[in-house]
N, C-alpha and C positions, 0 to 999 in steps of 0.2 A: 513512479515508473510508468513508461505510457506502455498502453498494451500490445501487445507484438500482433501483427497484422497476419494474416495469414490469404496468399496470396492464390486464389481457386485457377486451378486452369479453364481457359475457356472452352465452350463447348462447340463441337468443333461441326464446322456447315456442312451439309451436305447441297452442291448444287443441282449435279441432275439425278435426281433418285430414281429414273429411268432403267429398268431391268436392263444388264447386261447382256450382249447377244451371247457369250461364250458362257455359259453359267459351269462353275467349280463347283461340284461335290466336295464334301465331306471323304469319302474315299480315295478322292484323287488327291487330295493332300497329304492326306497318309500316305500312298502308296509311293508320292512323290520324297517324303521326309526318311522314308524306309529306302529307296535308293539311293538318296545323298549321302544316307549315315555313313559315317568314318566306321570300319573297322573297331573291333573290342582292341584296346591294348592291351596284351597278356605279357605277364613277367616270362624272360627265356627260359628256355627249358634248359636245366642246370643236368649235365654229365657228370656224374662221378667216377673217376677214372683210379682212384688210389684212397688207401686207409688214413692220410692227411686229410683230403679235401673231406672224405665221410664224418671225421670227427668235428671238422670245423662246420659241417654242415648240421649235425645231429648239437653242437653247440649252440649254435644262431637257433635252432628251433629251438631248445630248451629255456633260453633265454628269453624268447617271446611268447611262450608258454606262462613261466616263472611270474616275467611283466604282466601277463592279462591277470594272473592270481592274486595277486598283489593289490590290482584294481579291482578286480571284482570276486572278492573269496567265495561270496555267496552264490553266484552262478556257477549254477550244478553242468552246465551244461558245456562249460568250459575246463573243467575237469577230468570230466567224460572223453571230449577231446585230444586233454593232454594224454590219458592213459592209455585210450585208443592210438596215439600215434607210437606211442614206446611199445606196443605191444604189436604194430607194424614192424617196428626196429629189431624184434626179436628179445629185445632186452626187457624180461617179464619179471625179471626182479623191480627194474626200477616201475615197472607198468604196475606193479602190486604194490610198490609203495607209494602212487600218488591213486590209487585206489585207497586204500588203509588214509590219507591224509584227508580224501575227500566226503569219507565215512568221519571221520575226527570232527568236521567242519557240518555235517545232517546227519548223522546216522540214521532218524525218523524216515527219510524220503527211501520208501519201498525200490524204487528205479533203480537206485545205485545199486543195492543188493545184488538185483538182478541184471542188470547190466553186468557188474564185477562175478558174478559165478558161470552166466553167461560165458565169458571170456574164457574163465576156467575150464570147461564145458570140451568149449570149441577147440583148445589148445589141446585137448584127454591128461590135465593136471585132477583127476577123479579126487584124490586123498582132499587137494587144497580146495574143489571144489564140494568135496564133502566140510569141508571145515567151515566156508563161506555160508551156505545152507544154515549150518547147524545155529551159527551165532547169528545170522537173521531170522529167523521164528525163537529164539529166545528173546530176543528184544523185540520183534515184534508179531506176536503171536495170533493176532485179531488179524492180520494180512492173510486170507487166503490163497492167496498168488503164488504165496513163498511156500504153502506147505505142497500144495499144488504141483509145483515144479521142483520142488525137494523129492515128492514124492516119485515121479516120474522120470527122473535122472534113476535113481534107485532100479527104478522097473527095467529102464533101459540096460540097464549091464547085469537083469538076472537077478537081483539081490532083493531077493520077493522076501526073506528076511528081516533086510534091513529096511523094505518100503511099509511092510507090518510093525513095526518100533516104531516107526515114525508117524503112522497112522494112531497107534496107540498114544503117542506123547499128545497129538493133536486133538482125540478125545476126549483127553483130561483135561483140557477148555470149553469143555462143550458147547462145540460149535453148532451153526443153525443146521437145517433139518440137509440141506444139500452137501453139507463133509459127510452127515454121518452115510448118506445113502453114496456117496461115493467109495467109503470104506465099504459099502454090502458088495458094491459093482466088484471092485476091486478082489474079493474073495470070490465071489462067484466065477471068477476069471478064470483062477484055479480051481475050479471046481470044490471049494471048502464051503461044504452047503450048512455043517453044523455052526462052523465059525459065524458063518450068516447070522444064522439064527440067532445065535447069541447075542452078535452086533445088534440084530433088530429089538431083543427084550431090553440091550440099554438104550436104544434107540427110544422106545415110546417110553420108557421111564424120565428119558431127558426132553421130549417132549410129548407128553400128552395128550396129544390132538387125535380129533378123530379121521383128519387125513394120516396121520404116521398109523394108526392101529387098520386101519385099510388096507394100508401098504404092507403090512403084515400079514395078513391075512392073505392077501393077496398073493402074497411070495408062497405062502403055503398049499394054496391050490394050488399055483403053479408046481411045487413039487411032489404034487399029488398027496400032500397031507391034507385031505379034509377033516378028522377027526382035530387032527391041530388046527384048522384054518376055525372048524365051528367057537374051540376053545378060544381062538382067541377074538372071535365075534361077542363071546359070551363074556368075558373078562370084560372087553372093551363096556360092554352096555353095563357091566358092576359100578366102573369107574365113572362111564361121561352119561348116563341115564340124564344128568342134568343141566349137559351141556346143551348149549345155544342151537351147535350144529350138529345133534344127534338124530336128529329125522334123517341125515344123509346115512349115519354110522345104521339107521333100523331099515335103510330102502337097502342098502349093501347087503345086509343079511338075509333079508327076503329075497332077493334076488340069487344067492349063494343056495339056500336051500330050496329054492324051484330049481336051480340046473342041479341039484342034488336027487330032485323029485323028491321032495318030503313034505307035501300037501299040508300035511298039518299044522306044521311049524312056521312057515308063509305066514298063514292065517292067523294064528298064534303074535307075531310080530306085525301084522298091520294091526290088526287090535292093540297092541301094547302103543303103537304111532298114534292111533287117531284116539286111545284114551289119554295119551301124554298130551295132544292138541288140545282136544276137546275140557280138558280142564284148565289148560292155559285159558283159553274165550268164555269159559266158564268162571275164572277170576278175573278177566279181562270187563265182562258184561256188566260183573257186579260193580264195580268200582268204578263204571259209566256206561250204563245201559242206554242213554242217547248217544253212544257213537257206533251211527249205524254200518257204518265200516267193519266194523266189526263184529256185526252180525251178521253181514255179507258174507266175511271169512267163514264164520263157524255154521252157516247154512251152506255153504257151496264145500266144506267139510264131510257136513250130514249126506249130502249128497253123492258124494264118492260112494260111501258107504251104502246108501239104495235101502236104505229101512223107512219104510213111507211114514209109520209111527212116529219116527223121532224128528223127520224133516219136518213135519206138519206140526209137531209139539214146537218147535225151534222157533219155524214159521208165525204160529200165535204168539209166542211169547215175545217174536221182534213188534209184531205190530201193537201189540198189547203198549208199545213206548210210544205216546202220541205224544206230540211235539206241543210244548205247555204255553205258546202264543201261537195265536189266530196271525200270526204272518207268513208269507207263502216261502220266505226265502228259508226258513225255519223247515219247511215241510217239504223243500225240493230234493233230499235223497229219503226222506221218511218214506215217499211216494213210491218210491222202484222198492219197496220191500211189497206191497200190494201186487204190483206188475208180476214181481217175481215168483211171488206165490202162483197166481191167476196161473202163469204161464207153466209153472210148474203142475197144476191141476189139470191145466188144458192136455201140455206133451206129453209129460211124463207118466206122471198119476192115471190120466185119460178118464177123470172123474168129473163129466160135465157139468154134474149138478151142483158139486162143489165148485165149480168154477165159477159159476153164475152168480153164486151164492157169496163167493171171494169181491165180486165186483159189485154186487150192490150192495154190502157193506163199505166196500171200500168208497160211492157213492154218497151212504147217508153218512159217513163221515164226515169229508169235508165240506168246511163251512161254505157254500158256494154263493151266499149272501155278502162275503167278502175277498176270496177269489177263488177259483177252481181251477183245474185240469184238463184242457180239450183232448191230452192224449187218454186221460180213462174212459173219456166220452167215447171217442172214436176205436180205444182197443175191446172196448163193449160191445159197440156195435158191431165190428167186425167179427167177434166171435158168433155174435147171433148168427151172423150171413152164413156162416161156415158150418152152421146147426142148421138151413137152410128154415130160420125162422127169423122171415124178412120185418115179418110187423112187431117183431122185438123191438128190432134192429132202429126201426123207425120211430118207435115207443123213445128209446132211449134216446136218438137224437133228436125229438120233438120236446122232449123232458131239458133238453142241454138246451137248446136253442130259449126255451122258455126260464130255465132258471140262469144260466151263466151264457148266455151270447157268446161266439167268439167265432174271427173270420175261420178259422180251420176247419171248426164245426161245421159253418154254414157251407165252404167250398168242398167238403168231404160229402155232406149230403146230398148237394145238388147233384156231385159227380156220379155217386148213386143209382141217384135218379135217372141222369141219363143215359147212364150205361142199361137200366133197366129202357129208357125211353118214355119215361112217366113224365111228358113233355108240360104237361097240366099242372102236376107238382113242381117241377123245376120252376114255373111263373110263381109259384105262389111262396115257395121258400125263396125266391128274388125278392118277393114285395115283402118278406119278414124281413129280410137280409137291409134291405133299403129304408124299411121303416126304422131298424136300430140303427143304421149308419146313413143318412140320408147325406151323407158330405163323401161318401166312397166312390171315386172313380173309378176302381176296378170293377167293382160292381155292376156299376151302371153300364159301363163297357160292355160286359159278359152279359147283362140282360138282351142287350141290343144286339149282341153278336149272335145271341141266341133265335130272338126272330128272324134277324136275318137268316140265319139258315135252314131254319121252316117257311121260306120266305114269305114272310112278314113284312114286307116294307115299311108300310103304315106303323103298324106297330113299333119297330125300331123306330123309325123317325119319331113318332112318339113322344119313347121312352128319352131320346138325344134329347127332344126338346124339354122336358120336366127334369131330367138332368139339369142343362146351361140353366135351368131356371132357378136352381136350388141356392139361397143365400149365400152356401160356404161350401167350398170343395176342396179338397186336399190337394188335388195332382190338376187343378182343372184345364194346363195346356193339352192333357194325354186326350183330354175329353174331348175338347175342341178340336182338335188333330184326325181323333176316331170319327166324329161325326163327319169334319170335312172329306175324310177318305170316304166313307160311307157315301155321302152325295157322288162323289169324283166317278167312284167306281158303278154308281146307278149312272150312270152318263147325265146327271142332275145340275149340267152347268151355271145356269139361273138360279140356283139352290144356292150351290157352292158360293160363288158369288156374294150373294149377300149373307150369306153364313161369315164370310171373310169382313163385309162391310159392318155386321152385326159387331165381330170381335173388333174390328180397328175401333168401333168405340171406345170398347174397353182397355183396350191396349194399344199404343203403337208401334211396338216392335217387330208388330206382324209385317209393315208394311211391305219391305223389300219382296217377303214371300208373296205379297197380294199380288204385286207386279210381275213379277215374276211367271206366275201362274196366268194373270193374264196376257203375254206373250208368248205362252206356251201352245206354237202351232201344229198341229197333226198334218202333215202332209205327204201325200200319197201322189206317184207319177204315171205320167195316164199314158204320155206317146211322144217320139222324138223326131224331127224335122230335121234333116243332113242343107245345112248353106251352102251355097254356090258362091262365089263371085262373080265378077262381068267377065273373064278371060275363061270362064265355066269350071275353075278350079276349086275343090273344095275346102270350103275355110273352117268347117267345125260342124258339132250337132247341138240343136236347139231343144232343149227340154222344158216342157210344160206340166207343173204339179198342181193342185188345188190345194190351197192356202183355206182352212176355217178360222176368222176372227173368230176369239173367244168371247169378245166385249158385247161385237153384234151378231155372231154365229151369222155371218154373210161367207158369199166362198169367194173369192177372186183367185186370179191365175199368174203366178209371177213364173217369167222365166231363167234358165240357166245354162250358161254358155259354158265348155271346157275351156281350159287356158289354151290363153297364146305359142304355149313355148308346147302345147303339141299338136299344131298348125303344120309343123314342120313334116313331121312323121305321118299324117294323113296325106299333106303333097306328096310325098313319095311314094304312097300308098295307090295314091290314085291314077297317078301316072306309069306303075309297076303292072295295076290294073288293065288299063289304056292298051299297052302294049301285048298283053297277053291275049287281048282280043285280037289286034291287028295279027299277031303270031298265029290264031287258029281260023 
């Protein structure tokens, strides 16, 4: 068989793809397809004039009804339809039996339920909409919806009776914690404060939480039983002492008996709180005394409590856990158990000497022969300052700088320095600073920014030059850049200059900037000369600036004419002129 061809349409030319002078929106087509449109075709509207055509008419519906069921028995929603329409027709017997048929075909789906007692409702068929109710929460009892509206039909015609049976039947499923406290609401309505109460004791029996004994409690302040509200504070902590969420169930209490005013007993239950804690972190520590998380928790525990004895005992006994490899990553939350102490010494305690004392342990600790911490350096030294004992201060970061080097250290103590203005020092922790990092751009920057602003000239220049001189620099465009401004801004253009000519050896990317630079003219306008023509008419103003070549710093004088096209507006000008003389 030969293969069937399959014949592509062609694609199709466009000649002149020249934009249209009329250009169509998007909205004008709409708005144009929205006027055209035809009219909806609706079926007539059918008059019934006599009990013939009504029957043949309520026939033809039932018929088409009957047909869609037939096709689709499963949709519910077709159903719903048929019953709704018979029950238009007034005819509620037959609207109840394709209720009852369409319950035969789901009974499970909740809707129906409630749709078919709904109907019953709205008709005031009470009895058969009591009947509807009753046999939907027997078959589907876990629906709250149904008892919900079960119940609330009840309420509605008074029969507070009959809505307590029902609430009672719903109980014996014991439902989650929102039926039963709807059942409290529900008596409280009527003021049945004992029934309450009662509903609440099976209440927290069917659920045991220490939100439902709360709520209990609660309900009993409110009705001014404190002696019942304590009792049943007290019950509760018999029972859930060793629940998860019982610190909520012991701050409830404590709070209950301060608006009680009963001092003692407060105190009484936060001790009972932070001994129940405090032995948790206490089996917690033992079964992993490296997770310093959790000696965060049970020190910032101790500290609510404000006993300086036990914070400090707590305090030793975290740091006491040094981390059993010399690696830093090992030792980076070990670290803040030190900081935290210190800081605790410092604010709280206000025991300086322990503080000091906190920090040069924490010092000859770590191994700084294999890496160290610029922040104990620097929170060291800041507390010296704050002791206004400066030559500590310097002690310690002349110790830092000498065993563990690090940029923070060195740019902390320069800052130091020159906040004091120890302009002497500041050179010479530069030249430490440079000797350990002799490839630091930043560095060198700041040395020379520094002369500069003692002006130093010489000195910067310098330091720029023993800089670019250095084998190996980290950032070295930032250098070359700083130094070039530096010339620029001395007005050192000969400098500049071959500073640029220095780096085009090493680079050539510079060059556009070389050029660039050297056609960069300063120019300044000295005085302006108004032209005449031969008819004595004025044609413009002539302006003279001086031009400094940068290459050979010579000056010449170029000049600048205004445009032609406002030739026009000065002739007028001048002639507007002209005449006002002759006029005076």
């Amino acid at each position: 068989m030969a293969a069937t061809q399959v014949k592509l349409l062609r694609r199709t030319r466009v000649n002149n793809k020249t934009p249209a002078l009329i250009q169509v929106t998007a909205e004008q087509i709409l708005r144009e397809v929205r006027e055209r449109q035809e009219a909806e075709i609706r079926p007539p509207k059918q008059k019934i004039t006599d009990s013939t055509e009504l029957a043949d008419y309520r026939l033809r519906k039932r018929k088409e009804f009957e047909d869609l069921i037939r096709r689709m028995r499963w949709n519910i929603s077709v159903w719903i339809k048929y019953a709704q329409w018979e029950e238009s027709q007034k005819d509620f017997s037959r609207a109840r039996s394709v209720w009852e048929r369409a319950l035969e075909v789901d009974y499970r789906n909740h809707t129906l339920w409630l749709k078919y007692a709904e109907v019953e409702m709205k008709n005031k068929f009470i009895n058969h909409a009591r009947n509807v109710w009753d046999r939907a929460v027997t078959l589907l009892p876990r629906v709250d919806q149904l008892w919900y509206k079960y119940i609330h039909m009840e309420e509605m015609i008074s029969n507070v009776a009959g809505a307590r049976q029902i609430f009672e039947r719903w109980m014996n499923w014991l439902p989650d914690q929102q039926g039963w406290l709807s059942y409290i609401k529900f008596e409280l309505r009527y003021n049945e404060v004992d029934r309450a109460r009662q509903i609440y004791e099976r209440f927290v029996q069917c659920h045991p939480k220490v939100s439902a004994w709360i709520r209990y409690a609660k309900f009993e302040i409110k009705s001014g039983e404190n002696g019942r509200s304590r009792n049943v504070y007290e019950r509760a902590l018999e029972k859930l002492a060793d629940d998860e969420e019982a610190e909520q169930l012991f701050v409830a209490f404590a709070e209950f008996e301060e608006r009680c005013k009963e001092m003692e007993r407060p105190r009484c239950i936060e001790d009972a709180i932070v001994g129940k804690r405090r032995f948790q972190y206490e089996d917690e520590v033992k079964k992993n005394p490296m997770n310093y998380d959790t000696w965060f928790d049970y020190i910032r525990l101790e500290e609510s409590v404000k006993n300086k004895d036990r914070i400090r005992e707590v305090y030793e006994r975290a740091i006491a856990n040094v981390p059993p490899a010399e690696e830093k990553r090992y030792w980076q939350r070990y670290i803040y158990l030190w900081i935290n102490y210190a800081f605790y010494e410092e604010l709280d305690a206000e025991d300086m000497e322990r503080t000091r004392h906190v920090y040069q342990e924490c010092l000859k600790l770590i191994p700084h022969n294999k890496f160290s911490f610029a922040k104990i350096w620097l929170f060291a030294a800041q507390f010296e300052i704050r002791q206004l004992n400066l030559n500590g201060a310097r002690q310690i970061l002349g110790n830092a700088i000498g065993k563990a080097p690090k940029d923070k250290i060195f740019k902390k103590y320069i800052e130091i320095e020159l906040q004091l203005c120890n302009f002497d020092r500041c050179r010479k922790l530069y030249e430490k600073y440079l000797e350990w990092s002799p490839e630091n751009c930043y560095a060198w920057s700041k040395y020379a920014e520094l002369e500069r602003s003692l002006a130093e000239t010489d000195r910067a220049r310098s330091i720029f030059e023993l800089a670019i001189a250095q084998p190996a620099l980290d950032m070295p465009e930032l250098l070359w850049k700083a130094y070039i401004e530096f010339e620029k801004s001395e007005g050192e253009y000969e400098r500049t200059r071959a500073l640029f000519e220095r780096l085009l050896d090493r680079t050539k990317h510079l060059k556009a900037k070389f050029d660039s630079f050297c056609t960069k003219i300063p120019k300044e306008l000295k005085r302006r000369r108004q032209m005449v023509s031969d008819n004595g008419l004025a044609t413009g103003f002539l302006w003279f600036s001086v031009v400094t070549d940068a290459k050979t710093l010579d000056n010449r004088y170029e000049e600048h004419l205004f445009p032609e096209e406002n030739l026009k507006i000065l002739e007028s000008a001048y002639i507007w002129k002209k005449k006002q003389k002759i006029c005076s």
